[in-house]
C-alpha positions as CSV (number, residue, x, y, z in Angstrom):
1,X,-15.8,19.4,2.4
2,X,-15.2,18.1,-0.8
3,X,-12.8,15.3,-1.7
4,X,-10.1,15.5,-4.5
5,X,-8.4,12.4,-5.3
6,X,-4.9,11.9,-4.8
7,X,-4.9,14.9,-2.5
8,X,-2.4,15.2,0.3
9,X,-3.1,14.7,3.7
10,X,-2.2,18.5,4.6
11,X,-3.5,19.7,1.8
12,X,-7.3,18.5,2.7
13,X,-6.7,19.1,6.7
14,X,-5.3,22.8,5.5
15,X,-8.8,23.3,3.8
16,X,-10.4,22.4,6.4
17,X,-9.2,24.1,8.7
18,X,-9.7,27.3,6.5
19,X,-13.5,26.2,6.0
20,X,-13.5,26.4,9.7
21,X,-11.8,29.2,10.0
22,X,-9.1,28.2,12.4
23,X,-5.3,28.1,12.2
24,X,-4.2,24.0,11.2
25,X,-2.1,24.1,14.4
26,X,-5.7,24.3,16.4
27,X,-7.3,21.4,14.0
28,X,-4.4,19.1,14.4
29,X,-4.6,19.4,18.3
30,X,-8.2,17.9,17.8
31,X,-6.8,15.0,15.6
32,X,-4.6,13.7,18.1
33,X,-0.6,15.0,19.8
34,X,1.9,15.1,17.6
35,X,5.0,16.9,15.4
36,X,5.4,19.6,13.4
37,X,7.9,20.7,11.5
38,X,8.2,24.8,11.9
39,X,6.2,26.7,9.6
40,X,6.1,23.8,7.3
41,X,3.1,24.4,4.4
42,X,0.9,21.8,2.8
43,X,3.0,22.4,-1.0
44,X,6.3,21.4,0.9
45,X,5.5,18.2,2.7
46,X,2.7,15.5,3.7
47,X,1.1,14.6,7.0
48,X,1.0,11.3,8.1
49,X,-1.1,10.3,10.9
50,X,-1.7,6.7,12.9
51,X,-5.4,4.7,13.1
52,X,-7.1,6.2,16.1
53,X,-6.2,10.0,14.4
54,X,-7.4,8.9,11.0
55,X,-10.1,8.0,12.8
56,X,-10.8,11.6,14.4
57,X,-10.3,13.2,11.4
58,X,-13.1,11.3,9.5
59,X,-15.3,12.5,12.1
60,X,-14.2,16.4,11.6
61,X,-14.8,16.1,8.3
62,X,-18.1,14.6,8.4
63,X,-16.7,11.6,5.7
64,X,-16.9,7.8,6.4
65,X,-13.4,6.6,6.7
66,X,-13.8,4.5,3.3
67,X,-14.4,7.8,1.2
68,X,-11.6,9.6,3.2
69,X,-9.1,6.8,2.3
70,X,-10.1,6.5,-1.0
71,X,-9.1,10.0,-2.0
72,X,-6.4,10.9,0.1
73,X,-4.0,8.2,-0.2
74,X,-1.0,9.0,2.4
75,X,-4.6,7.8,4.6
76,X,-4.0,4.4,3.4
77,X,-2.7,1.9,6.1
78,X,0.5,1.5,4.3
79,X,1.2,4.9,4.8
80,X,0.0,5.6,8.5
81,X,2.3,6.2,11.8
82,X,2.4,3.3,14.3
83,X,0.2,2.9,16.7
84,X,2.4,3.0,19.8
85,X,0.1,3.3,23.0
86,X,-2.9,3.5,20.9
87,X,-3.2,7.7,21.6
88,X,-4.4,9.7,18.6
89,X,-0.7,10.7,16.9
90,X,0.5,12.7,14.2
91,X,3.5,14.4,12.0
92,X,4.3,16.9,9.3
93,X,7.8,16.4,8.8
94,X,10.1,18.0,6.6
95,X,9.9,16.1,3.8
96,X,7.4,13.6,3.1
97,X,8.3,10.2,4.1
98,X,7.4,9.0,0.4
99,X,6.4,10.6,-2.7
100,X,6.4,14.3,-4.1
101,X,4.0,16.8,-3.0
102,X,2.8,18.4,-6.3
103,X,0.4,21.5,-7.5
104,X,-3.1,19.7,-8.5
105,X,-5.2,21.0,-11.5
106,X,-7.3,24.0,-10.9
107,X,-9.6,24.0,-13.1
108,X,-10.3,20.0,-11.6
109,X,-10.7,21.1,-8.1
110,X,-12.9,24.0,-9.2
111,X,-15.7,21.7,-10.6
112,X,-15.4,20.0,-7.7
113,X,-16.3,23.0,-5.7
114,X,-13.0,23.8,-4.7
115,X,-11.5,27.1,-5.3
116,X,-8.8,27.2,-2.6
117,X,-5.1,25.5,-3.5
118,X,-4.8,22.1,-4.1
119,X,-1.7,19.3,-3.6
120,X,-1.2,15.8,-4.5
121,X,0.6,13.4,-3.2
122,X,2.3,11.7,-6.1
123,X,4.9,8.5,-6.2
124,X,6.8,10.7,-9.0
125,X,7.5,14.9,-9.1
126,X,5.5,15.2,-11.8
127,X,1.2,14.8,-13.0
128,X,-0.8,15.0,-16.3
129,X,-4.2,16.0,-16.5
130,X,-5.6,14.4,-19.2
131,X,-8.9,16.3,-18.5
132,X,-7.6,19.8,-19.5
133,X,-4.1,19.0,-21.0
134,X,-1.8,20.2,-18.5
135,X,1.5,19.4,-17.0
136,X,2.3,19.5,-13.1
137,X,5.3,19.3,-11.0
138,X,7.1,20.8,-8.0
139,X,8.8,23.2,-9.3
140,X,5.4,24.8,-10.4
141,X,5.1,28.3,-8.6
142,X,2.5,31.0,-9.0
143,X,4.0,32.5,-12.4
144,X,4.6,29.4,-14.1
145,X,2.0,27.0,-12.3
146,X,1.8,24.4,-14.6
147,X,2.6,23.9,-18.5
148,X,0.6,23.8,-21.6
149,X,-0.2,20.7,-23.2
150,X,-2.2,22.1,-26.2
151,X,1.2,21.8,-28.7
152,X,2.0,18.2,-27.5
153,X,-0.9,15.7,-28.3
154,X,1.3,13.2,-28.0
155,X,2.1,13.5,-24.9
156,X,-1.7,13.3,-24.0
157,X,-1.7,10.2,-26.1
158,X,0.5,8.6,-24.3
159,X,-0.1,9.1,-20.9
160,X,-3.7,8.1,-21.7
161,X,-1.7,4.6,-22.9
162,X,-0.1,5.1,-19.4
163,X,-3.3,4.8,-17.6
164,X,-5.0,2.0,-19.7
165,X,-1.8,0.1,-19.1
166,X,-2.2,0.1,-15.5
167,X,-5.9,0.0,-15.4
168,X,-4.9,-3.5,-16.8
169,X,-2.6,-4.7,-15.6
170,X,-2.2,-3.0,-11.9
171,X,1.5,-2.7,-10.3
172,X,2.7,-4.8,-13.0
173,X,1.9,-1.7,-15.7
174,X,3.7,0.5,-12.9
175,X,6.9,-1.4,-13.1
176,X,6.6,-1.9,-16.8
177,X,6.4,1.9,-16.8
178,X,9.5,2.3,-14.2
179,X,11.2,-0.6,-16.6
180,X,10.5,1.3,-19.9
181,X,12.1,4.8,-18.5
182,X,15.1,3.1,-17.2
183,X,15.5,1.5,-20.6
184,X,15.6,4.9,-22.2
185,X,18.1,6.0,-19.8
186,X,20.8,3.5,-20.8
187,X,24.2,5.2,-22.6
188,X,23.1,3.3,-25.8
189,X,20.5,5.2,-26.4
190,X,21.9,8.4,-26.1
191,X,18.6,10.5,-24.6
192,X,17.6,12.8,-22.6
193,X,17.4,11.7,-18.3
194,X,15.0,12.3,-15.9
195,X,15.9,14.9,-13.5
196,X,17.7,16.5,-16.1
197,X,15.1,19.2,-17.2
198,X,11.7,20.2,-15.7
199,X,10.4,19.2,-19.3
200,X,12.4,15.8,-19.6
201,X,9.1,14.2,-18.5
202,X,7.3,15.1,-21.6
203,X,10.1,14.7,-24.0
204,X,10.6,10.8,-23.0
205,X,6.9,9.5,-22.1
206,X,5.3,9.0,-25.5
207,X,8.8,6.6,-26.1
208,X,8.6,5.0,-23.0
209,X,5.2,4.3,-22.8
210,X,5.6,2.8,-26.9
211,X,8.5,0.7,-24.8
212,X,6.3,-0.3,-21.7
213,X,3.4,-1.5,-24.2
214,X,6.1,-3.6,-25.9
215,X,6.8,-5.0,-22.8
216,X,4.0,-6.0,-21.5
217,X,3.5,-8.0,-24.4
218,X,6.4,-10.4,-23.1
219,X,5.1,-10.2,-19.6
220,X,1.7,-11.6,-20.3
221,X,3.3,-14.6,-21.9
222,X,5.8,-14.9,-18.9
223,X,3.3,-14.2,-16.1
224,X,0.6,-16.8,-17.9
225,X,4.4,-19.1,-17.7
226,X,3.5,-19.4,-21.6
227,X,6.9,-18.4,-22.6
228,X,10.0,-20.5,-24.0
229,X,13.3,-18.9,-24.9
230,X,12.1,-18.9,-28.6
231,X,9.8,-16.5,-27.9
232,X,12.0,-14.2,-26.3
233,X,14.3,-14.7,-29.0
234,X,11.7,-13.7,-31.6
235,X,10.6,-10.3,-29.3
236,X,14.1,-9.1,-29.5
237,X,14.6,-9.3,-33.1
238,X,11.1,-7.6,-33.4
239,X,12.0,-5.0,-31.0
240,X,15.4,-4.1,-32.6
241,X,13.4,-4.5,-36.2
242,X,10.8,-1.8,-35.0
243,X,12.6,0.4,-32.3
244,X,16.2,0.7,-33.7
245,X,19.5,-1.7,-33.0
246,X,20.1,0.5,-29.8
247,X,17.1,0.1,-28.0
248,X,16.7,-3.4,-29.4
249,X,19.5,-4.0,-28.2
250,X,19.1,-2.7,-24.4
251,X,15.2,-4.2,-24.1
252,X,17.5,-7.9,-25.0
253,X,19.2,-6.4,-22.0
254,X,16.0,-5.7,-19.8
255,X,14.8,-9.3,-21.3
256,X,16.8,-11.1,-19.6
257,X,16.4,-10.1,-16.5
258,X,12.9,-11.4,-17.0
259,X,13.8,-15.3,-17.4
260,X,10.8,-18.0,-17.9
261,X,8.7,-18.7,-14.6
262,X,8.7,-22.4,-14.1
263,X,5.7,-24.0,-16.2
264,X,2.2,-24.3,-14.7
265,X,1.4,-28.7,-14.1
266,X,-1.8,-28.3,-16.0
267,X,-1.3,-27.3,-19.6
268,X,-3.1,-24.0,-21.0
269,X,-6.2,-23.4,-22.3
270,X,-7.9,-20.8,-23.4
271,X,-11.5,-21.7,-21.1
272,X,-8.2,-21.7,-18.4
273,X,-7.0,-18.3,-18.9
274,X,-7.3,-15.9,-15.6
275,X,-8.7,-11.8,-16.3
276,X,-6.0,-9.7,-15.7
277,X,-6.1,-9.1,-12.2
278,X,-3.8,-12.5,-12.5
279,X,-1.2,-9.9,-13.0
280,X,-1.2,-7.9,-10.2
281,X,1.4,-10.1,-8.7
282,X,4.4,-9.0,-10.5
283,X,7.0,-12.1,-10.5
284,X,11.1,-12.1,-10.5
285,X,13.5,-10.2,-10.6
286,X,10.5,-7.6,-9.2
287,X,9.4,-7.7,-5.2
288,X,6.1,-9.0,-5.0
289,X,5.3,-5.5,-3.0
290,X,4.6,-2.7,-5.3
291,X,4.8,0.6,-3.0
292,X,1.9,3.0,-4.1
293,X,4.6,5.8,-3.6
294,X,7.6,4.3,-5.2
295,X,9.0,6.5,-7.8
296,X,9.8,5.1,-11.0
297,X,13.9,4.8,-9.9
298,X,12.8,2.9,-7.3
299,X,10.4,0.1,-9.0
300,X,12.6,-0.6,-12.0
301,X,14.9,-4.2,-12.2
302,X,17.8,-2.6,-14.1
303,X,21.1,-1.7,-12.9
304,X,22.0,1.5,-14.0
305,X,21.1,5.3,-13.3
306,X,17.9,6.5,-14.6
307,X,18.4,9.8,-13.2
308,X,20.7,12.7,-14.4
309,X,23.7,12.9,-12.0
310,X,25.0,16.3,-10.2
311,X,22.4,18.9,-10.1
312,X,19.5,18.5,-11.2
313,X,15.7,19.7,-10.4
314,X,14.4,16.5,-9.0
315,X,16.9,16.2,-6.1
């Protein structure tokens, strides 16, 4: 069985169970007891299932466990049930416990040998493929499955920033990302919110990733504990210089919610100076936990909204 990365847990069991030619129901008796919701489908929620199932599902899918966990993430131990009495358990509730269960690339899957439907797990209700420049999210159905990236460049552009950003910097990029869209979502600024459109996404990314990199230029100074109040000082009247008085004026906002750490005893050098996997720890006001299924609303420091209110596609 092939493995797609960031697939759901009942997508991958669903395709196995079809390589096999059984019904899931059957399969997931062999994983271990458990819940299901009633007809519930691999594109409306996630399974989650404890160790000793994980376990039992490795061994149906001929995979060792590392390879299993690497691609399907809702695997992970942050994600699996409780162990209980130590029995093999699972469920497929409703909705997933976290995360967004979201149409995967075709045209991906198929050159990894994989021709039936595929779903992702994602911590947001939306994905980008870079590789073939096109747009994802649940609302997706068989008529409209995904949007057209070819017009929008940009868009590519910046969610190629998007990735380098956390390549680098790890779940501080993510928060720095969560931070950036919450910034653009402040009445000052007067655009668009997500939630507010299927397309919302693409129309705010390529600003809030311009706003994330911006940011992370202050948070390598205050994670190092390089910075003084000068330099903040300085980053806001660059920032309102470059960006506009409005969203100046709302990153001085975001800014200060980011205060000085206290200094390090020894002084800096630059022989000192720590890769960047020093910064996978984010610091105040953010938890030093960064959820791998958080959504944006949830990983941001600000106070306000960042999603539209009353009805709106995202739920």
């Amino acid at each position: 069985m092939p493995l797609v990365h960031g697939e759901s847990t009942g997508s991958f069991v669903t395709r196995l169970a079809a390589r096999h030619g059984q019904p899931v129901s059957h399969l997931l008796a062999t994983v271990g007891e458990g819940r299901s919701a009633a007809d519930v489908n691999p594109w409306q929620s996630e399974l989650y299932l404890n160790a000793a199932a994980r376990q039992r599902l490795a061994t149906l899918a001929r995979r060792p466990l590392t390879q299993l966990t690497g691609a399907l993430a809702s695997l992970r131990d942050e994600h699996l049930l409780p162990d209980g009495s130590g029995a093999p358990a699972y469920k497929w509730p409703w909705r997933p416990f976290s995360g967004f269960v979201v149409r995967g690339c075709v045209l991906c899957a198929a050159r990894r040998g994989v021709l039936d439907p595929v779903w992702l797990i994602r911590p947001d209700p939306w994905h980008i493929c870079v590789q073939h420049g096109r747009f994802y999210d649940i609302f997706g159905d068989d008529r409209s499955p995904f949007i057209d990236l070819s017009p929008g460049p940009h868009v590519l552009r910046a969610e190629l920033r998007r990735l380098q950003l956390v390549r680098q910097l790890g779940p501080v990029g993510r928060l720095l990302v969560a931070d950036a869209f919450a910034v653009l979502a402040h009445p000052a600024v007067h655009l668009t919110r997500l939630g507010s459109s299927r397309t919302a996404p693409l129309r705010l990314l390529p600003t809030a990733i311009t706003v994330a990199c911006r940011m992370a230029r202050l948070e390598r100074l205050r994670l190092d504990r390089r910075l003084v109040h000068d330099d903040y000082r300085r980053w806001c009247e660059e920032a309102r210089s470059d960006l506009g008085r409005q969203l100046g004026m709302v990153l001085g906002v975001w800014s200060e919610r980011h205060p000085p750490l206290q200094r390090s005893p020894l002084p800096f050098t630059r022989a000192a100076r720590l890769p960047s996997r020093r910064y996978r720890q984010p610091g105040l006001p953010h938890q030093p936990a960064v959820p791998e299924m958080a959504p944006v609303d949830k990983l941001t420091c600000v106070s306000w909204e960042i999603l539209a209110h009353g009805p709106r596609p995202y739920g």
